[in-house]
C-alpha atoms as one frame of an Amber mdcrd trajectory, in Angstrom:
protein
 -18.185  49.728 -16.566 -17.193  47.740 -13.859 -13.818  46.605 -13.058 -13.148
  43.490 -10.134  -9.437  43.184  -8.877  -8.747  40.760  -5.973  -6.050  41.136
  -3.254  -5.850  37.975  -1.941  -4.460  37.027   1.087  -2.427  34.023   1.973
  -4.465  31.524   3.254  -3.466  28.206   4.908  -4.356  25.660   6.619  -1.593
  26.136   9.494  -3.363  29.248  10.102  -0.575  31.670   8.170  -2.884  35.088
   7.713  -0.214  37.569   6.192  -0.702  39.652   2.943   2.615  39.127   0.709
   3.530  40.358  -2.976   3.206  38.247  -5.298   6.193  36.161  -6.952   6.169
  34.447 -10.155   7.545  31.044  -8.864   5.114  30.770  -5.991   1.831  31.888
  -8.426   3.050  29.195 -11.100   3.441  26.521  -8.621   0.059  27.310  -7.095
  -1.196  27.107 -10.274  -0.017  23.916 -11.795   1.845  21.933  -9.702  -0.437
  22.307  -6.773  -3.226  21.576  -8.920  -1.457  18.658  -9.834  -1.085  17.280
  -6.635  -4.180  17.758  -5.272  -6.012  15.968  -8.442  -3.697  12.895  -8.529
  -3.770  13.116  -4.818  -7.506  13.013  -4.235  -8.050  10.237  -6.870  -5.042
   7.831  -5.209  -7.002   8.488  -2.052 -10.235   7.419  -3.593  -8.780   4.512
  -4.943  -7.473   3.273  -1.284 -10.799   3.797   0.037 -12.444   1.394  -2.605
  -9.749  -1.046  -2.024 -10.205  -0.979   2.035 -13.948  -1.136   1.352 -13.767
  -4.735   0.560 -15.024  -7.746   2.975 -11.016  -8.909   3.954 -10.124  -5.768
   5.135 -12.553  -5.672   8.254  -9.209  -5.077  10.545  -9.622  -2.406  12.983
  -6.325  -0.818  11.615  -7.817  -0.888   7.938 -10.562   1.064   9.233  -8.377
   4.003  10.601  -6.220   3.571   7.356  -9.498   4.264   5.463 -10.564   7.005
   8.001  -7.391   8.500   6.833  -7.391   7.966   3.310 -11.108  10.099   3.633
  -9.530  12.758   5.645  -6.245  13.134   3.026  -8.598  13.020   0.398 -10.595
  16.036   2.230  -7.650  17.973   2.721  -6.535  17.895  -0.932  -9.926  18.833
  -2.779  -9.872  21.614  -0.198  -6.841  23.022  -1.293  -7.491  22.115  -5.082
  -9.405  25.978  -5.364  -6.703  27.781  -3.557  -4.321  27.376  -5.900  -6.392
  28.821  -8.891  -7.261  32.032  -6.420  -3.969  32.637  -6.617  -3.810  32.909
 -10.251  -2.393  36.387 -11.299  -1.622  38.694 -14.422   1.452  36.206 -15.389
  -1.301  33.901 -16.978  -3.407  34.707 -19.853  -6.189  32.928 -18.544  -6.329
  34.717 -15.325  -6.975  38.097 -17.490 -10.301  37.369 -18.985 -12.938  38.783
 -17.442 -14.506  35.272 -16.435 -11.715  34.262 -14.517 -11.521  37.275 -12.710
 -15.383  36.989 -11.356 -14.310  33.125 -10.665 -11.768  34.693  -8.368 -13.637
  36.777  -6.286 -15.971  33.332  -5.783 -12.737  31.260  -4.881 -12.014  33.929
  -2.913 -14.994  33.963  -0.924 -14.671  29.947  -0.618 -11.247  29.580   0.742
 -12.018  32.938   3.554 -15.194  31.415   4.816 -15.162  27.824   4.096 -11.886
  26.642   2.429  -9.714  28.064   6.000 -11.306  26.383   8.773 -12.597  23.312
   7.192  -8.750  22.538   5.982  -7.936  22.572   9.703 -10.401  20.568  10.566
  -9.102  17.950   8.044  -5.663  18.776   8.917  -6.228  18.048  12.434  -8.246
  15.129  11.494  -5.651  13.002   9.581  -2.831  13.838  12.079  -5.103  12.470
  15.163  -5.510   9.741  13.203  -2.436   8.970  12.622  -1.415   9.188  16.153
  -3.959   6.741  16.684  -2.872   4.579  13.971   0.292   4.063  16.130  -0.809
   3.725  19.225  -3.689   0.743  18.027  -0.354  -0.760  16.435   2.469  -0.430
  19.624  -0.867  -1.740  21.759  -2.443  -4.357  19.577   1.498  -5.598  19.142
   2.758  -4.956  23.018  -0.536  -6.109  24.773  -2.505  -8.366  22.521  -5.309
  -8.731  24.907  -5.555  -4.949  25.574  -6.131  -4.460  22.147  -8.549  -6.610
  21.156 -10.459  -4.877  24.302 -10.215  -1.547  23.591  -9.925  -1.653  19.693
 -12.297  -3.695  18.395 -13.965  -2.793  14.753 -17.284  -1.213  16.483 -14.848
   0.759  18.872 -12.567   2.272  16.105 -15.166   3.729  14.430 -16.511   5.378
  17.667 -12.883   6.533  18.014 -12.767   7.777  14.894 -16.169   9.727  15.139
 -15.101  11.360  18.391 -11.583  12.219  16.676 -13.472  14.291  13.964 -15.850
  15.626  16.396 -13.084  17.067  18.763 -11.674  18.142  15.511 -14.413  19.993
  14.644 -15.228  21.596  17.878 -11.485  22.385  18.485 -10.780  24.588  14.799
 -14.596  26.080  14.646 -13.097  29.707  15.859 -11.047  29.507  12.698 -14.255
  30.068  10.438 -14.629  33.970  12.553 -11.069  34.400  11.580 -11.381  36.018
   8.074 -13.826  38.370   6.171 -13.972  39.665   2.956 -13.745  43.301   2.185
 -14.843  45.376  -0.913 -13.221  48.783  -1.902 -14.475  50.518  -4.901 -12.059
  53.220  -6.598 -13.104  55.812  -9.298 -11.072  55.135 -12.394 -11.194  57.062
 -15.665 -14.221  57.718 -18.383 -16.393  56.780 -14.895 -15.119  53.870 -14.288
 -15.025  51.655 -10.921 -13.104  49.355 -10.198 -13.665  46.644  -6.933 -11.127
  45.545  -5.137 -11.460  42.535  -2.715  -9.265  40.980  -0.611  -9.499  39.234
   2.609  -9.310  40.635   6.196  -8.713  39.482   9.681 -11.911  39.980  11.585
 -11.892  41.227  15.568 -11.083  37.955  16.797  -8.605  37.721  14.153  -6.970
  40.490  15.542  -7.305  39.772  18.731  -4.511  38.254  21.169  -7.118  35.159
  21.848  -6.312  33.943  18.170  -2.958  34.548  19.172  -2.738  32.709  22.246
  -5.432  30.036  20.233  -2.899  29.223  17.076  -0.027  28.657  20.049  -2.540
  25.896  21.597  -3.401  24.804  18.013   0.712  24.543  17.570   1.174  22.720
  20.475  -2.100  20.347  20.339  -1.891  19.327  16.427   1.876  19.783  15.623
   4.290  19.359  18.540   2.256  17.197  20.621   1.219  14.270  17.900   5.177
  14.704  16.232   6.239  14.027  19.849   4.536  11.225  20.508   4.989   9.596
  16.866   8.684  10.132  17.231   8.324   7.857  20.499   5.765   4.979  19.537
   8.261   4.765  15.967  10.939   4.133  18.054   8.785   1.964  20.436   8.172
  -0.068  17.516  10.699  -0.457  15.835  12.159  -1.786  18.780   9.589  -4.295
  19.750   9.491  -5.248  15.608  13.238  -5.825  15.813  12.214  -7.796  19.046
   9.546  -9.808  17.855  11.800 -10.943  15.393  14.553 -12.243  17.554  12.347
 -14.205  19.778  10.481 -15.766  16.810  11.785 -18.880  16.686  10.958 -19.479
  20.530   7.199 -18.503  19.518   4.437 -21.043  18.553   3.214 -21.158  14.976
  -0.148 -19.477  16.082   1.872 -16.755  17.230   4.299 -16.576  14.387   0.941
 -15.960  12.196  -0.729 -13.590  14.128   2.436 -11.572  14.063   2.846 -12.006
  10.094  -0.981 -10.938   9.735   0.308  -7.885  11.788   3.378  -7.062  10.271
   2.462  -5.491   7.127  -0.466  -3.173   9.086   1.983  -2.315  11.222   5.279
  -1.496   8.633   2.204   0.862   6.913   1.708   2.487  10.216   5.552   3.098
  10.643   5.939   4.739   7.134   2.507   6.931   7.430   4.122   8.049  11.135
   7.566   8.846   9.489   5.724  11.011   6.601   3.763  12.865   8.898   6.987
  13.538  11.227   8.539  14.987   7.923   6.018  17.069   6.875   4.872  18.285
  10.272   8.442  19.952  11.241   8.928  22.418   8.284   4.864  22.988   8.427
   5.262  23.674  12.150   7.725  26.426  11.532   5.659  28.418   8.818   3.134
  29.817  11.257   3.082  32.977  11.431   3.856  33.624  14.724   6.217  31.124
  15.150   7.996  32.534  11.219   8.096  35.857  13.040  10.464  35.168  15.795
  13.000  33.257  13.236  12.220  36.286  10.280  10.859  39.273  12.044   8.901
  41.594  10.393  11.234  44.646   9.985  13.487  42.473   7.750  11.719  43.650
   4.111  14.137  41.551   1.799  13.277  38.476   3.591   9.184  38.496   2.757
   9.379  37.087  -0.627  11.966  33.999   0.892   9.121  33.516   3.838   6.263
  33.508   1.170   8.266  30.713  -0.528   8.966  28.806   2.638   5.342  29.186
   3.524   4.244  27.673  -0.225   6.220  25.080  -0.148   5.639  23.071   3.346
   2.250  23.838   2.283   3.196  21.738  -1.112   4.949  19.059   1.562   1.813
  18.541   3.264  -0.311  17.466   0.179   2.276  15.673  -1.087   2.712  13.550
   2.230  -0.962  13.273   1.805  -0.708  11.371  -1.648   1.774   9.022  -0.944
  -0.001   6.618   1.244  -1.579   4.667  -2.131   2.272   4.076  -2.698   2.741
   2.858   0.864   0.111   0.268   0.780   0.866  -1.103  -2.866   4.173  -1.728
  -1.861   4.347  -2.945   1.384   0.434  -4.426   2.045   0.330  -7.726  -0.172
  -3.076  -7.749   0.456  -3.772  -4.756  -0.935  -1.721  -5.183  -3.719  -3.561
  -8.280  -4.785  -7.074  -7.030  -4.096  -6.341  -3.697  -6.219  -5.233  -5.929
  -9.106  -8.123  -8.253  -9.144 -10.443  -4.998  -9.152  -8.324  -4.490 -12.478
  -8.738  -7.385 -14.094 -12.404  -7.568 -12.976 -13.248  -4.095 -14.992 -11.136
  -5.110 -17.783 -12.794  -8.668 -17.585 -16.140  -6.111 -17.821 -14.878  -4.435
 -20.945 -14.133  -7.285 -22.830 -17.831  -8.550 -22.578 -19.375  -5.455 -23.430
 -17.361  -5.005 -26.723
């Protein structure tokens, strides 16, 4: 008779690899509410890529807020299995023999796929957002520059080389992590397996070390940096623009309305990723190590916590952009309720 047990380590997409015990808050949480988050979350995401599908959103910013909205919707169904690996004995569910063999698969998923593709995604959606703001402080600053250099046919090279440099710049992370099987005689000939993740050579090696610094620096600190500045930018040349109005033609005085409620999204999407970027910046490891060093025992369980919940901050921020554009983009407000009454239209003549 076989027995499987899984010792699963914490895997995340800021490239946290530390084994901690498990705690009943942080298991529920995974569970339920980050199941929750990443289901609603993915299916709000879907819905803002149908709506920026449409003909009169051809804008070159729509089609980085859709880029986006694909990324977000990447990173959540990515996460979506990591939160049932981390199912334990608190659950019934997770006692049944089933489960337990749909572990060691989820476990398998998140070490060799679910780790490295969530940083590509992860890096994806925050490049984009940093280019997000600078098509809007550009398009709104120099006018002429940015019909130029971000045409429709140009943003989606940009976009393409974004998620290639994406790609090539978080492909070490898949030779990060194996999986390793112990097997342990147990009474009346028993076996039981044990598997849990491990950090391969390179893992252990002081080039992922000095690689998740330039991974801090190039996907955290950098792009917060320079959203905190083009926010401020525009804000200021918003607040600007709406002094000098009056002195402005009526062409003008359109073209800026047409850009206003683009650019208010763009603000809001650069202010949620500020948010969610600082407390996620502080939960890598190495960087959670020189604020909670290792000797201090008590403290673990608190840094597991910590670690959990920016994680939880980071999907969130990644579902709330469907709120963002149904309350500040008019346009897509009306366009999402017309695709409402159109299916109920559809149900009515079927009946």
């Amino acid at each position: 008779m076989n027995q499987t047990f899984i010792n699963l380590t914490s895997l995340r997409s800021d490239t946290n690899l530390t084994l901690y015990g498990e705690n009943n808050i942080e298991i529920y949480s995974a569970f339920f509410v980050q199941t929750t988050i990443c289901i609603i979350g993915a299916i709000l995401n879907i819905i803002n890529v149908i709506v920026l599908s449409h003909k009169q959103f051809e804008a070159t910013p729509y089609l980085f807020m859709t880029a986006l909205s694909l990324t977000d919707t990447g990173i959540l169904l990515v996460h979506l299995p990591s939160g049932w690996a981390r199912c334990g004995t608190q659950l019934r569910i997770c006692q049944t023999e089933i489960y337990k063999q749909l572990r060691v698969i989820l476990l398998y998923y998140v070490t060799y796929i679910g780790f490295g593709l969530g940083n590509i995604l992860e890096a994806s959606s925050v490049w984009i957002t940093v280019l997000i703001s600078a098509e809007r402080y550009i398009i709104m600053k120099w006018p002429h520059l940015g019909k130029l250099y971000f045409a429709r046919y140009q943003g989606k090279w940009q976009v393409f080389i974004t998620v290639c440099i994406a790609v090539v710049f978080n492909f070490p992370l898949f030779f990060t992590l194996k999986i390793n099987t112990s097997v342990v005689q147990g009474p009346n000939n028993t076996k039981r397996h044990f598997h849990y993740s491990k950090l391969t050579w390179f893992g252990q090696s002081p080039y992922y070390h000095t690689f998740t610094w330039i991974r801090f620096i190039c996907v955290q600190c950098i792009p917060l940096i320079t959203l905190c500045i083009v926010n401020f930018m525009l804000l200021r040349l918003t607040w600007s623009s709406y002094h000098n109005q009056k002195a402005h033609q009526l062409s003008q005085q359109s073209y800026m309305r047409r850009l206003s409620l683009p650019m208010t999204s763009g603000i809001d999407e650069n202010n949620e990723t500020c948010c969610q970027s600082i407390p996620q910046a502080l939960a890598y490891v190495h960087i959670l190590e020189l604020i909670v060093p290792r000797s201090c025992i008590k403290c673990r369980p608190y840094s597991a916590l910590y670690k959990h919940f920016s994680q939880l901050l980071c999907l969130i921020t990644s579902t709330t952009n469907f709120f963002l554009y149904v309350g500040l983009n008019r346009n897509f407000r009306e366009c999402l309720t017309g695709l409402c009454h159109t299916r109920r239209k559809d149900k009515i003549f079927k009946r």
